[in-house]
GUVEX-71155 format. One record per residue (C-alpha): residue in one letter; x, y, z. Coordinates in steps of 0.1 Angstrom, whole numbers, padded with zeros to 4 digits, always signed. Layout:
AXYZ ...
This chain:
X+0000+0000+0000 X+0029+0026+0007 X+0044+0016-0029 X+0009+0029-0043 X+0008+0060-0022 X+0043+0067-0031 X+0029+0064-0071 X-0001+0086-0061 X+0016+0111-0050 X+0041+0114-0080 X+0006+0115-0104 X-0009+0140-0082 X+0024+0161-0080 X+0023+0157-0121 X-0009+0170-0124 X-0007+0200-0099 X+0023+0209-0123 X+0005+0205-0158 X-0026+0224-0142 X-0003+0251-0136 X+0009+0249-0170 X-0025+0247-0184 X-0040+0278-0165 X-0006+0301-0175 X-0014+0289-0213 X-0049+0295-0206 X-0039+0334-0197 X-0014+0341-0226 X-0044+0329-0250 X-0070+0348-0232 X-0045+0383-0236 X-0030+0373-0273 X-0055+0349-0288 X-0094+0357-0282 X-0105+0342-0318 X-0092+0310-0309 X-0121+0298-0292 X-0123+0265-0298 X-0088+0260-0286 X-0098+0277-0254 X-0127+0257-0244 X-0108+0227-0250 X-0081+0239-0228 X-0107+0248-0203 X-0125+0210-0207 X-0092+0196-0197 X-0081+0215-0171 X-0121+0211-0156 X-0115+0174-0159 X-0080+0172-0141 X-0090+0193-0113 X-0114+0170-0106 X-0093+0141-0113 X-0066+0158-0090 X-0096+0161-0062 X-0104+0122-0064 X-0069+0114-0061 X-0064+0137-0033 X-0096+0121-0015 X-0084+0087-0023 X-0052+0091-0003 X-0075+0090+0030 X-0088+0056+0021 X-0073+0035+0048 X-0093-0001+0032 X-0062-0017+0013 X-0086-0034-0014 X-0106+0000-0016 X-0078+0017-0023 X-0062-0004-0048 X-0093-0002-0062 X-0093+0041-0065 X-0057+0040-0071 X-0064+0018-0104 X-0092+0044-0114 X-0069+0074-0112 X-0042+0057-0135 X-0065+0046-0162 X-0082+0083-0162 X-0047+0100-0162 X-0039+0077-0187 X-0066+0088-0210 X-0068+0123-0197 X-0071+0152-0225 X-0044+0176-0209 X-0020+0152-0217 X-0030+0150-0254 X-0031+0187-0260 X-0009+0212-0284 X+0004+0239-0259 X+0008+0256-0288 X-0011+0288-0300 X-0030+0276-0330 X-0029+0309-0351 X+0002+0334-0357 X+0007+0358-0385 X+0013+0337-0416 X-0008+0307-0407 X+0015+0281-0420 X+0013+0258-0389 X-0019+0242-0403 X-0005+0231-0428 X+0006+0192-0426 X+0038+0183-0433 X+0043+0149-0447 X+0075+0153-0460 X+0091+0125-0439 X+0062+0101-0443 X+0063+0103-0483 X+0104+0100-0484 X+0102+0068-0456 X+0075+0052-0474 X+0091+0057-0507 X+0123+0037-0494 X+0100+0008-0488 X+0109-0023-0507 X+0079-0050-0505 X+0092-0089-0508 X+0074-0104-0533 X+0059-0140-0526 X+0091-0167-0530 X+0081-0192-0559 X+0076-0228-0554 X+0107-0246-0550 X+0106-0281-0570 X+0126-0317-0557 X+0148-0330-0576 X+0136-0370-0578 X+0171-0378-0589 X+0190-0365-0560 X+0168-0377-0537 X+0187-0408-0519 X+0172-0438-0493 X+0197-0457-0474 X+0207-0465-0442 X+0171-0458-0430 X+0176-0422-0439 X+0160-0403-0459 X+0177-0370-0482 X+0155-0346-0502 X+0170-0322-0525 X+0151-0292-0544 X+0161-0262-0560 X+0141-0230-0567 X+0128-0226-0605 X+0148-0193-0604 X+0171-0177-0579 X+0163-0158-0555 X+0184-0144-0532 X+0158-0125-0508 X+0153-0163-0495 X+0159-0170-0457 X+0150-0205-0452 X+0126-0237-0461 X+0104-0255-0445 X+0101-0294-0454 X+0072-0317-0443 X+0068-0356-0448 X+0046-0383-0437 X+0046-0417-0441 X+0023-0439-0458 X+0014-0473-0482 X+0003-0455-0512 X+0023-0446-0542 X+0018-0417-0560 X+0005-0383-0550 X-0009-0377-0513 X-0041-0388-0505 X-0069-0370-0482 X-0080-0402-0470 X-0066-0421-0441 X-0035-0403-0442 X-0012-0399-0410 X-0006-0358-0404 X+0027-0340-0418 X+0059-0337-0397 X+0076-0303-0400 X+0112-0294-0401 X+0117-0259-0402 X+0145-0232-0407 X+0168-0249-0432 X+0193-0234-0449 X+0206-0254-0474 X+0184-0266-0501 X+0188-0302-0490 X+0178-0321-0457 X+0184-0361-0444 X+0162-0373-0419 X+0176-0399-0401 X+0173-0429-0378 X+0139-0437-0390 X+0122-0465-0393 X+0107-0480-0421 X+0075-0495-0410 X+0054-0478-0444 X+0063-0483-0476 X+0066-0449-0487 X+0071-0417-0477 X+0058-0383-0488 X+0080-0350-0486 X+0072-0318-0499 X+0089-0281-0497 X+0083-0244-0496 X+0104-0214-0494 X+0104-0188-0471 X+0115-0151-0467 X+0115-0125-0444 X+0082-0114-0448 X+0061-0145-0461 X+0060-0182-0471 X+0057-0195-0508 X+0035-0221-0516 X+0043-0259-0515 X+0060-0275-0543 X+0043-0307-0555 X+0050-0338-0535 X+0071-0362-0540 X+0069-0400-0533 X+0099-0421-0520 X+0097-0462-0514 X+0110-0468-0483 X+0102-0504-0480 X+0122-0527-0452 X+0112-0558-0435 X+0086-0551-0404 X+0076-0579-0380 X+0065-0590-0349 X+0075-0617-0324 X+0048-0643-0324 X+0037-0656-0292 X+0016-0685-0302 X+0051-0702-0316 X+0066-0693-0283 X+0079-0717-0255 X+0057-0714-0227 X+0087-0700-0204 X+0089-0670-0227 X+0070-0638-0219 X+0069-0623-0253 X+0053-0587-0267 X+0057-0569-0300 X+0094-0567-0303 X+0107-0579-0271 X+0110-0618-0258 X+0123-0623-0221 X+0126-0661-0201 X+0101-0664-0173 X+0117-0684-0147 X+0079-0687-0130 X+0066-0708-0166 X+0049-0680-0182 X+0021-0692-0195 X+0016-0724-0182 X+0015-0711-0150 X-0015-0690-0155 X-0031-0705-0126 X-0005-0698-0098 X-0007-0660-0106 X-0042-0656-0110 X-0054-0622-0098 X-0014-0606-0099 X-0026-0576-0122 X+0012-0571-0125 X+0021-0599-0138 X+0047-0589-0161 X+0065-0568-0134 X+0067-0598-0110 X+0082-0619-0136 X+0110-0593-0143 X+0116-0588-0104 X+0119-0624-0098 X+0147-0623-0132 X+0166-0598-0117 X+0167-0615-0082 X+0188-0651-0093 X+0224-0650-0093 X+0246-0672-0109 X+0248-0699-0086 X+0206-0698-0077 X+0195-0702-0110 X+0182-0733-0124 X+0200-0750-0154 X+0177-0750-0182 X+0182-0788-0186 X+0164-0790-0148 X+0136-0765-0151 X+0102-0782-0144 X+0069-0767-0148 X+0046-0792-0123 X+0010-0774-0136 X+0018-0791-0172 X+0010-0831-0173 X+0039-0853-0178 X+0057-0855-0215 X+0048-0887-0237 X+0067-0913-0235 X+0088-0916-0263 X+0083-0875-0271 X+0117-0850-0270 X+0119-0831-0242 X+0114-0797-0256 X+0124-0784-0221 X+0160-0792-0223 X+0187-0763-0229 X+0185-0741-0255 X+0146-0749-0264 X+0132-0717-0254 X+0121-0705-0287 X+0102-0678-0304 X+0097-0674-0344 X+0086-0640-0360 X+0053-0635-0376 X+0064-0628-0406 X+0079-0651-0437 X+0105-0638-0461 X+0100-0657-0493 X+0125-0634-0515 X+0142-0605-0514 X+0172-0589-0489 X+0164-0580-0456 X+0177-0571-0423 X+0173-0567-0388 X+0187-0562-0352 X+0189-0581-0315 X+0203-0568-0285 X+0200-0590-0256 X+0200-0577-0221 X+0234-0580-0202 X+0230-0605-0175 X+0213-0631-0205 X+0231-0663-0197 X+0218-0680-0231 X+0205-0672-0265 X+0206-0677-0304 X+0197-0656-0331 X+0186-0672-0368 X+0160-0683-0390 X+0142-0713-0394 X+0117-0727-0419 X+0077-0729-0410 X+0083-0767-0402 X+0102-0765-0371 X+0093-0781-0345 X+0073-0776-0311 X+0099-0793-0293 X+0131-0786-0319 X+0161-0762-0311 X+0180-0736-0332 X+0206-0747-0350 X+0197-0786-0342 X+0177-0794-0373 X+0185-0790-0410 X+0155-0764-0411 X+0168-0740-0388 X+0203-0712-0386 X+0217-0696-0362 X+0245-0681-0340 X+0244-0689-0302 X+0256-0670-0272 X+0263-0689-0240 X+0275-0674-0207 X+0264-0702-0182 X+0296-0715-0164 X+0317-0710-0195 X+0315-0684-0222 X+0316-0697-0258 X+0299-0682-0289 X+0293-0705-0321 X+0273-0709-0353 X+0247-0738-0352 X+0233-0758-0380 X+0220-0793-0388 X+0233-0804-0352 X+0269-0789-0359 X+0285-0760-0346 X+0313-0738-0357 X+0329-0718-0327 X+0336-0689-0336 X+0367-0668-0321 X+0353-0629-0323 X+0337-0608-0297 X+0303-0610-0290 X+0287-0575-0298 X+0260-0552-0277 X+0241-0561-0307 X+0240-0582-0337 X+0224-0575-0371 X+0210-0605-0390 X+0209-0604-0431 X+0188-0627-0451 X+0197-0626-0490 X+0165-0657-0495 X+0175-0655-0531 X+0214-0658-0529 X+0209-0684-0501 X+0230-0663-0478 X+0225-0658-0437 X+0248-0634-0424 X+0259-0623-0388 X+0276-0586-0379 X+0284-0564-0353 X+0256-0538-0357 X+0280-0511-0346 X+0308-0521-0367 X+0294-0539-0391 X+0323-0566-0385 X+0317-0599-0401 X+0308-0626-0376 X+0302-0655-0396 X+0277-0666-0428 X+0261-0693-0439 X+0259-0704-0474 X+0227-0727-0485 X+0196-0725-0508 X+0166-0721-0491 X+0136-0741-0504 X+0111-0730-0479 X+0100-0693-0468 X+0120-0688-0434 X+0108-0670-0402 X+0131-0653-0379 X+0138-0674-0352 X+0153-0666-0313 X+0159-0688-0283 X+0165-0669-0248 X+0173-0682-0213 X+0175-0664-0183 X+0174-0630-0196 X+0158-0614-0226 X+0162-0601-0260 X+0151-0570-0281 X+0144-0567-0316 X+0149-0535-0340 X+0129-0538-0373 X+0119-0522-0403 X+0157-0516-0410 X+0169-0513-0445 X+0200-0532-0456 X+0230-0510-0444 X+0254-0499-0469 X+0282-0509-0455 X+0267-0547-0454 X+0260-0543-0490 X+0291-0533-0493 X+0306-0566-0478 X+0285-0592-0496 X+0308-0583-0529 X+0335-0595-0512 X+0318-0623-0488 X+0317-0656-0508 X+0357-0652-0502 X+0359-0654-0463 X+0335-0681-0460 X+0355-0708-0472 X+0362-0725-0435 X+0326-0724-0428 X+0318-0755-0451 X+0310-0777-0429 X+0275-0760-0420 X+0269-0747-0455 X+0239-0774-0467 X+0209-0776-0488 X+0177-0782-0465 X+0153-0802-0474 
């Protein structure tokens, strides 16, 4: 309240001074200037309304109600604010020649002639050609249909989608904007490819305005997309979309001992994390008493390495490519493919149907490749994560470092069947990154591959 008495006080002191100020003009126009009526009785409006401003505001000092106060304190400013004897010329209006009513624009017509209005930047058009896809990145080029160097930036949007050709209306997912480029190309990277196209389109922008759009442009951006398939999966496995983890409890076929446990999942994981080396069970001794006893005579599909999961989707041609990462205190897994006719109760790498590579670090660490019941230790380092390439038509399976893109080791055979990605996982669990395209640097490899594969004979077969 003293901080607004303090500014009351300074408006009052302002307006005793310009009433002053008023009242001497008001004289020197009363002696020199009777014609000037009208300018008088404005003058004599305003300083009416000030004084009784200046009364009010007076007054309001007294108020001793803080809110009250406030209240006539915000009143005084907004009708000071607005108050005519601010706005007035205290200036005589008349003298001998007159030439003060005239307007000057001088300065107006001389700023306004210096104006330079930026004309709407034309279209720019992509360049097709110089667009490039790899490495699940995407680079658009365009260029402007003339040059135009009042240009500050561009704006690019894309969207992804499983049409080709122009954009449509219609079940369309919204554009993504990338704004304030500079250059008149862009790469969007680390996407994934999980639509077949993609639709980009550009527009130019100066420092007044935006151009319009240039037409859109339609890129394939096709890659291998699937999903794990739980109904294929070992009933020790937990298994969602794109992760797979071993259930030490018997998953699903112990549905009935967990009943009512809305968390599930997070038990499962909690009870993982809890074993150590030395308390958890060997694969080879894990029971699950809820399932009736195996048929006599049938293979024990819960012996090591068993604890598989296929993808739900064949590849039946093409190139293709994806990523696992397993989780660091995994003690066993594999990573391959394997044709529709494996087994309930066959293993990775056991039958001729099925290829993989197979990481063990239970008691001792070894890491090998797997086929047909043989296995081919292999003398690298096993890496964070491995990328798996499928060439169905060349009859190649490759293994790299996904980092490095190191060669780990490849198979050489002629697939007769479509093959599903395959995964076995014990005590731990494993993550999957698809919709990948082929890297370049893989590509790259494959020229010179059929050259380092020659002590890998042994596994190389025709299945059946």
């Amino acid at each position: 309240m003293d901080s607004q008495k303090e500014a009351l006080q300074r408006i009052i002191s302002t307006l005793a001074n310009k009433n002053d100020e008023i009242q001497n003009f008001i004289d020197t126009l009363n002696h020199t200037l009777k014609g000037v009526q009208s300018q008088l009785s404005q003058c004599n409006n305003a300083l009416e309304n000030s004084e009784e401003l200046l009364e009010f505001a007076t007054r309001s000092l007294d108020i001793k109600e803080p809110e009250e106060f406030s209240k006539a304190a915000r009143q005084i400013k907004d009708r000071v604010t607005m108050a005519s004897a601010f706005r007035l010329s205290l200036k005589p209006k008349v003298s001998d020649n007159m030439t003060h009513l005239m307007v000057d624009f001088s300065q107006e017509r001389q700023i306004l002639q210096t104006l330079k209005f930026l004309p709407v930047p034309k279209a720019p058009e992509i360049d097709p050609v110089e667009c490039m896809v790899a490495d699940n990145s995407v680079t658009v080029a365009w260029r402007m249909p003339e040059e135009d160097n009042k240009i500050d930036h561009f704006i690019l949007e894309y969207r992804k989608t499983n049409f080709d050709g122009l954009p449509r209306v219609k079940d369309e997912r919204c554009w993504e904007l990338v704004d304030h480029i500079k250059g008149t190309e862009y790469t969007l990277s680390g996407l994934k490819f999980d639509s077949k196209y993609m639709n980009f389109r550009v527009r130019a922008c100066n420092k007044a305005v935006a151009g319009e759009f240039s037409d859109p442009v339609t890129l394939e951006t096709k890659a291998l997309n699937f999903n794990l398939d739980g109904s294929s999966s070992h009933l020790n496995l937990k298994v969602e979309d794109t992760c797979v983890e071993w259930d030490p409890t018997g998953g699903k076929g112990q549905d009935s001992k967990i009943k009512g446990k809305e968390n599930k999942g997070s038990v499962h994981v909690t009870s993982l994390k809890k074993h150590t080396r030395s308390g958890t069970p060997s694969p080879k001794r894990t029971s699950v008493g809820s399932r009736p006893p195996a048929v006599r005579g049938s293979r024990d599909r819960f012996t090591g390495e068993s604890y598989t999961v296929l993808g739900d989707t064949a590849i039946e041609s093409g190139q293709h490519y994806w990523e696992v990462k397993a989780q660091k205190d995994c003690k066993s897994y594999s990573v391959g493919v394997a044709y529709k006719t494996l087994g309930k109760f066959d293993q990775l790498g056991k039958t001729n149907t099925s290829w993989c590579i197979h990481v063990n670090n239970w008691l001792q660490n070894t890491f090998a490749a797997k086929h047909n019941n043989k296995v081919k230790a292999l003398d690298v380092t096993v890496p964070e994560k491995i990328g798996v390439f499928c060439d169905f038509d060349g009859g190649q399976l490759s293994f790299y470092d996904a980092s490095s893109k190191q060669l780990l080791y490849s198979f050489k055979t002629k697939f007769t069947q479509p093959v599903l990605p395959g995964f076995m996982v014990w005590c731990g669990g494993l993550s999957l990154s698809t919709g990948m395209q082929v890297p370049s640097a893989v590509r790259t490899l494959q020229k010179s591959e059929n050259g380092m594969t020659g002590s890998t004979g042994s596994l190389n077969t025709v299945a059946q």
